[in-house]
N, C-alpha and C positions, 0 to 999 in steps of 0.2 A: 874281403869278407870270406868266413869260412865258407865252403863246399859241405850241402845238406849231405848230397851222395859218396861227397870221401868222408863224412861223420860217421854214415850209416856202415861203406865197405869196414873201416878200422872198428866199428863194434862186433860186426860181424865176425871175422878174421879173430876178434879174441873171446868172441863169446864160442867160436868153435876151440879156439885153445885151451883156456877154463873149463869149457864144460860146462858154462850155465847162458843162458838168452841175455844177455846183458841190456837189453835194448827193452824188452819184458818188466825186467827186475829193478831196472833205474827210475822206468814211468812206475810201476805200481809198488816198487819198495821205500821211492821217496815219501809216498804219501804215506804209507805205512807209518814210514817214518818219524812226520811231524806227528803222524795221530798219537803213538806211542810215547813220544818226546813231550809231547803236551801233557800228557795222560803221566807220566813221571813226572814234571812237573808239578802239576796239580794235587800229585801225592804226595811228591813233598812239602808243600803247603802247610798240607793238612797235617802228616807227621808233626812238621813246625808250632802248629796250632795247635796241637792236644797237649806237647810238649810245654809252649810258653802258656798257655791259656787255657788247659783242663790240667788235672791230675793223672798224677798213674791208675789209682783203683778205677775211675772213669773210661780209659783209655784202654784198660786189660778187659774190663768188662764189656765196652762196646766191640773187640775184638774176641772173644769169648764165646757172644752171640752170633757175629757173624761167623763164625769157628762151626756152632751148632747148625746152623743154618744149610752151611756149606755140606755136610755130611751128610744131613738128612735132605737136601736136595736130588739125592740118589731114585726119589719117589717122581721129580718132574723127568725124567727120562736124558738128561741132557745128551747122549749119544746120537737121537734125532735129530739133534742141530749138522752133527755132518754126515747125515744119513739122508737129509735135506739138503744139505749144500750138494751133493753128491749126483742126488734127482736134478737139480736146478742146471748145475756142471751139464748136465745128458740133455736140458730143455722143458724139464717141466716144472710150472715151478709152484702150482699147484700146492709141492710137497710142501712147501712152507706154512699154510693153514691146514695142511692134515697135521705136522708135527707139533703145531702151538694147542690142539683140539689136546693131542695125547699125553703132550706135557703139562697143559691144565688139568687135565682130570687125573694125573698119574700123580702130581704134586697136593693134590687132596688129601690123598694117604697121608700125607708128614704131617698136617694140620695139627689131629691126633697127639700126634707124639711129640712133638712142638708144647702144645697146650699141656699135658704129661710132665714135660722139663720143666713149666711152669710154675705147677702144683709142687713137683719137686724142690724146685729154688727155694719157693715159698717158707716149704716144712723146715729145710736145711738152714737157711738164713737169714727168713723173716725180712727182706729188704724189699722192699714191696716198687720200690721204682726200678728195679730190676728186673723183677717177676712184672709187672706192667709193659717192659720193653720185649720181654719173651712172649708175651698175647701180642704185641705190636706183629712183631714179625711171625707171629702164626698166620695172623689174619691175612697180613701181605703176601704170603711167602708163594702160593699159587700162581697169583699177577705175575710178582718182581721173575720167576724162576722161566714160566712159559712164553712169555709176551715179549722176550731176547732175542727171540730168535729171529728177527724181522731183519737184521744184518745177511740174515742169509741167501733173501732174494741178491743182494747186489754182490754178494763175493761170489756168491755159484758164477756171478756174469764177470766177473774178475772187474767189477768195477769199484773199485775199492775207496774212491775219494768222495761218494755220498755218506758209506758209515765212518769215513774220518771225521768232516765235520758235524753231523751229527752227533758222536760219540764224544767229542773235543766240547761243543757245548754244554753237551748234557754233563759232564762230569766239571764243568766249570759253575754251573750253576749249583750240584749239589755242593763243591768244595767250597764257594762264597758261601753257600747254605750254612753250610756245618760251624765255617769260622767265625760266622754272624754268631751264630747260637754258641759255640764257646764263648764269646767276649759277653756276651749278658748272661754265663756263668748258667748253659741251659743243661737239664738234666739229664741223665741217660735217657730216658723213653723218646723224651723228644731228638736229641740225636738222631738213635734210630729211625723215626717218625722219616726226617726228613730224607735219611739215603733209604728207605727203602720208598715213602711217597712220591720221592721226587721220581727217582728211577721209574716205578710203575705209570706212570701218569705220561710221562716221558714216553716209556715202549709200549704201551698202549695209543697212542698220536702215532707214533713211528710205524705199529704194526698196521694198523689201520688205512697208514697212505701207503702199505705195499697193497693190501689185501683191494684195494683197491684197483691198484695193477695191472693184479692178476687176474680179478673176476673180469676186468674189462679188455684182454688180451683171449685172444685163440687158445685154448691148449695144441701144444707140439706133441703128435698121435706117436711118434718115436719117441717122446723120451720116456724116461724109466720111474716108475711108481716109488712111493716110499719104501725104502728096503727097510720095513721094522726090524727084521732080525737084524740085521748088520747092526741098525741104532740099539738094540739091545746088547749087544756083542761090544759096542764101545758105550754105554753106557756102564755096565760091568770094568772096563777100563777107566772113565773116569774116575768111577767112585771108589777104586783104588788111590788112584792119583786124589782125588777129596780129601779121601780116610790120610795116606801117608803125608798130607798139605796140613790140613788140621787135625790130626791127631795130637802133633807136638804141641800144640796151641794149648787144645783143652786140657793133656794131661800137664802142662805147664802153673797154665791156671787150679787146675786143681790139688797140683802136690805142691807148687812154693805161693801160690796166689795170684791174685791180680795185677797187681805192684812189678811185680818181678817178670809175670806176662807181657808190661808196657816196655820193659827193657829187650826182652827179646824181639817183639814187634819191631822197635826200632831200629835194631841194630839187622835185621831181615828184611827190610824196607828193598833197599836198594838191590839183593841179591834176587827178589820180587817181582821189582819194577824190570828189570835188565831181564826174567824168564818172561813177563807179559808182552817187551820188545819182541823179543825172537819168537814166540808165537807169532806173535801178529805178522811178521815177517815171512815165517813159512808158509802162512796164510795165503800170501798171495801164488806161491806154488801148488794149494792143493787142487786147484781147478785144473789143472796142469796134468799133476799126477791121474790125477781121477780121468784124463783123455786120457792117461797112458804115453806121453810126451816123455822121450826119452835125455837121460841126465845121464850127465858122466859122474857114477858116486862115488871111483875113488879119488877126482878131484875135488867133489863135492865135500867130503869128510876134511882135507888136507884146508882148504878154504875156513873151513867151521873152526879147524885147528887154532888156527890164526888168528881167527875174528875172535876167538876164546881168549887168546895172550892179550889182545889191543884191550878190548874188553876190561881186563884184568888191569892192567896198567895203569887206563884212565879213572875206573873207581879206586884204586890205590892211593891214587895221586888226590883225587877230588876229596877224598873223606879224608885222607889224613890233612890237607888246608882247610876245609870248611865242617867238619862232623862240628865240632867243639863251638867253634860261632854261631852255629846253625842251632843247637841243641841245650848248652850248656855242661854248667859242669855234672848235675845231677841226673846226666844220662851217660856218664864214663864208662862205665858198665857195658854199654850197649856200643859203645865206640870201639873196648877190648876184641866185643865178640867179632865184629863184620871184621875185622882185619884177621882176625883167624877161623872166616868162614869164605873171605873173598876170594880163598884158591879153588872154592866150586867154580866160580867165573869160568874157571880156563875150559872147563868140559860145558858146560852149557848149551852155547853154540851148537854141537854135533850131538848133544841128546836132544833137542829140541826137534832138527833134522830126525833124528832114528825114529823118535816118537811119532811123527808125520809120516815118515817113508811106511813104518810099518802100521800104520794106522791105515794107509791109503790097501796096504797090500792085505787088510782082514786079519793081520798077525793078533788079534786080542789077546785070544789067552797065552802066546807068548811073549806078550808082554808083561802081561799081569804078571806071571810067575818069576819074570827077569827084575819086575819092581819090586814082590814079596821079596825074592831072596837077596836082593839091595837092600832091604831096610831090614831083614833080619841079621847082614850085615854091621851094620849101622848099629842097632842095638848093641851087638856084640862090644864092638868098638868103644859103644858109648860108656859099657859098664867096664870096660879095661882102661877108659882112661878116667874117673870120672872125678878121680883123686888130681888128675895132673888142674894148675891154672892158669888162665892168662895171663899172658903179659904182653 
């Protein structure tokens, strides 16, 4: 039989060589892990199912909205969420019903302008089940945006395997949801209906068994209050990262259409799924960071390097034997593109990391101005190549 204490010395011995707690990162990154794997999984399901069993115009417009959603989400605060984690991290955890109060009432403001897009769709193009799913998600959008945040009592405690399976449910029921209601050929509003009901209804149960919690624990007289500003300071960072996520989306949908939106979605799937992994992953380091818990970063980087090639490799290999059986022929298009977007893969990993190190460290506004001048890059690029095509 193996030796618990010569398992424990040999993690030891190379988690001081690395440069990272290996012993930390195996317990709480495995979990991570299946949450994420599942959670990919389950999206491609659902790609699968819009593809065999809705249409493209369905499929660019139910992305479209969620596109709109995501932007003007900049009104529920979401900065709070690790402004929160942060309080929790220090002991109090409190913070998490003070930030769900400000993210309710902050996400009010979008309602407005939600309903706005509405009247607009309406005048523009008259397709009233459309404009129906735009009131859908005005109305929702307060609930589904603030009432998220209830993951953040158990990651502040670095206990990471209640919102796996929670999370792993909740996103299996809306995915069986969605695939039910494509196969009896159901309409946009209800789509929507169901991923943003299901979810609210969901993180309302969830916030509730924290809030519960918390009201029936001690507050810890040490730990540290909501830092609003800080959650306003990445707030301003998210909704960079929002705006440069779905910008391409909406301006997609609106300068080639819907049609040509579901091809991009697709083929952006997996480079998606593979950033919502490595968040979730860092995730379990920012409790860490936030005590101030020192990391060797420039093995840190040189590890991310790497994990970026393997990365790289495996969706290489995976799309080029299953895109095609998985999708058919009339999403070729969107097979073109992920193969000559899959060399983001390789850097991923270590902006994932940079985005976390300097989120932990208050770096905001230099980050924002590293992200603006990245995607005014980007632009540049896109209009000098825009002539070249796949192949």
């Amino acid at each position: 039989m193996s030796d618990p204490q010569n398992e424990n010395n040999i993690l030891t011995r190379c988690s001081r060589i690395i440069g990272l707690d290996l012993s930390y990162f195996f317990r709480s990154g495995f979990i991570v892990s299946i949450r994420y794997g599942a959670l990919a999984l389950l999206g491609l399901a659902l790609t699968i199912g819009f593809a065999r069993l809705g249409s493209k115009e369905v499929l660019g417009q139910y992305q479209t909205i969620l596109a709109v959603l995501g932007v003007v989400s900049i009104f529920s605060l979401p900065g709070l969420n690790m402004a929160a984690l942060k309080s929790v991290a220090s002991g109090n955890d409190k913070a998490v019903v003070q930030a769900v109060k400000l993210s309710f009432f902050g996400a009010l403001l979008g309602v407005p302008i939600l309903l706005c897009y509405a009247a607009y769709s309406f005048i523009i193009t008259r397709d009233v089940t459309f404009v129906h799913a735009v009131i859908i998600g005005s109305v929702l959008f307060p609930f589904y945006y603030a009432l998220n945040t209830w993951y953040v009592f158990y990651e502040g405690r670095s206990q990471f395997f209640p919102v796996a399976w929670r999370t792993i449910a909740l996103n299996g029921v809306v995915t069986m949801s969605l695939l039910t209601a494509l196969l009896f050929q159901a309409n946009l509003a209800v789509l929507l209906f169901l991923f943003l009901g299901i979810f609210t209804m969901a993180n309302s149960y969830f916030f509730f068994e924290v809030y519960k919690k918390i009201t029936s624990t001690p507050v810890n007289a040490e730990g540290s209050g909501l830092d609003v500003r800080y959650g306003l300071y990445v707030t301003l960072q998210k909704f960079v990262f929002s705006l440069t996520e779905n910008l391409p989306t909406l301006l997609i949908a609106f300068v080639f259409g819907f049609e040509m939106l579901a091809i991009f979605q697709i083929s952006f799937f997996f480079i998606s799924a593979i950033s919502g992994f490595l968040s979730g992953l860092s995730a379990t380091y920012l409790p860490r960071l936030f005590r101030y818990s020192k990391l060797s970063h420039g093995r840190i980087i040189a590890q991310h390097l790497v994990l970026g090639m393997l990365l790289f490799a495996c969706v290489r290999v995976g799309i080029e034997l299953l895109f095609s059986p998985l999708y058919g022929d009339s999403y070729r298009e969107s097979f073109l593109i992920v193969k000559n977007f899959s060399y983001l893969i390789l850097l991923l990993p270590l902006k994932t990391f940079l985005l976390s190190f300097f989120t932990v460290k208050e770096k905001n506004i230099f980050m924002v101005f590293l992200i603006l001048l990245a995607h005014m890059f980007s632009i540049l690029a896109l209009i000098m190549t825009q002539g070249l095509a796949f192949s």
